[in-house]
N, C-alpha and C positions, 0 to 999 in steps of 0.2 A: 297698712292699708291706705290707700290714697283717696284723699276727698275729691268728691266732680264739684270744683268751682264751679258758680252761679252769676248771673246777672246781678249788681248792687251787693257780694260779696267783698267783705274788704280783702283784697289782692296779698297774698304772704310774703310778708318782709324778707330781704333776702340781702349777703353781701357777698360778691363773687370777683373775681379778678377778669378783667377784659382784655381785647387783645394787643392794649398797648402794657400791658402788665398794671393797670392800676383798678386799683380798687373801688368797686361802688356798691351803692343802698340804691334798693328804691328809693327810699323817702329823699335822695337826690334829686329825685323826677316831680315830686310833690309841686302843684303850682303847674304843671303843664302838663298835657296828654302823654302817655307812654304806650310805646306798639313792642309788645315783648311775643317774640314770636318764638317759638320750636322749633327745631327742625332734624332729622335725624344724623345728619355728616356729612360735613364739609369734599367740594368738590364731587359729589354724585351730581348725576342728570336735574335730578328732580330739586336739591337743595340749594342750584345752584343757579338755574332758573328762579326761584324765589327769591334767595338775593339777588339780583342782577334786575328784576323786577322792581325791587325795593330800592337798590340804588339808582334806577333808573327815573321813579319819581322821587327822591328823596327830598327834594328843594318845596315841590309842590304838599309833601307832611310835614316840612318845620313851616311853611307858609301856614297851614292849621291850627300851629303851636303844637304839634307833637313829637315826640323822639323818638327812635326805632333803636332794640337793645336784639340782636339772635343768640339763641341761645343751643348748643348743642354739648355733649360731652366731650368732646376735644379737645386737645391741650391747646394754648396756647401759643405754641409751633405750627401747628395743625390749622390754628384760627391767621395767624401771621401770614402763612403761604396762600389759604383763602384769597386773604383779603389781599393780597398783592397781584396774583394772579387776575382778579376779577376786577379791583380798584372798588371795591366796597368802604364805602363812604360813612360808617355808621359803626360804632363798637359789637362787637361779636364775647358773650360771656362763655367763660372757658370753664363748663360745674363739671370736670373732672370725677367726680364723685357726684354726683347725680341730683345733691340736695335741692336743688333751685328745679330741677325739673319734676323731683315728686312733690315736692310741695306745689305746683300749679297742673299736677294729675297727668305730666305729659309722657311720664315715664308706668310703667307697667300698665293694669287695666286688667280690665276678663280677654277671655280668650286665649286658645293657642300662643296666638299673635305677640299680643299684652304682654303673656309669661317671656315668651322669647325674645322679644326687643329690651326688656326688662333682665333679664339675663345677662345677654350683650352690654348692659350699659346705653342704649341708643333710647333716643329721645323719638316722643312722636312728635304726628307733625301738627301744629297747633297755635293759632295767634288767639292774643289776649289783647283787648284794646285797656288801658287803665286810665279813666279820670283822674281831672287835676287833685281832688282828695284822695286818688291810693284806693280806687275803689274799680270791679271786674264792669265796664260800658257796654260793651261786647265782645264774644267769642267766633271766631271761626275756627270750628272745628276740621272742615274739609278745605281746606286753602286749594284755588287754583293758581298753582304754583308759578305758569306763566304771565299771571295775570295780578297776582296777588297785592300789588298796589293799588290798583284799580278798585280791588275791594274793599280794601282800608276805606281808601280815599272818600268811599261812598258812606264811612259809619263818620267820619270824623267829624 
């Protein structure tokens, strides 16, 4: 069963391989703002517009002192061709196995929907803003995906 992280919840530890193949913790991020966002799969309309958004103000989130970490269940190849194709400026984590996304509630859910995206392996779609302690700032649940910087930009 998966818990709905909260506002002032402390944010689930996690260590995942990224897309340059290395390894990281949150508790990496500790000391500066963290934007870990969901998203269902690399190269669709919708996920791809999100990043391209995000890489598009990326200078003006570390200007904040924040990182941006995406996160979806594709491998590593998967994340490599992404970010080549689109020149994505920012690590992409490759939870193959889904852990890093149930633990932040982005994977399953009620509903239809929930079950079946959770079947699949596929991530919803979902940003978590995380404070310099390791702790949930804010959520956007409904990301506009066009836009999705913009929104950040306005909680940071």
């Amino acid at each position: 069963m998966t818990m709905k992280l909260k506002i002032g919840d402390p944010a689930p530890q996690f260590t995942a391989t990224t897309t340059d193949n290395s390894m990281i913790k949150l508790s990496d991020y500790f000391g500066r703002k963290l934007v870990l966002y969901f998203y269902p799969m690399d190269d669709t309309p919708g996920c791809t517009k999100q990043a391209c958004s995000l890489r598009d103000h990326y200078q003006e989130i570390q200007d904040k002192d924040a990182a941006i970490l995406g996160v979806s269940t594709q491998d590593v190849a998967s994340h490599q061709r992404f970010t080549e194709k689109h020149n994505i400026s920012f690590p992409l984590i490759a939870d193959t196995d889904g852990v890093v996304s149930r633990a932040y509630g982005a994977m399953g859910g009620g509903g239809l929907t929930g079950t079946a995206t959770s079947l699949f392996g596929v991530a919803n779609r979902i940003t978590y803003i995380i404070d310099e302690s390791g702790h949930i700032a804010h959520i956007i649940d409904k990301p506009d995906c066009a836009n999705h910087a913009e929104e950040i930009l306005k909680l940071l």
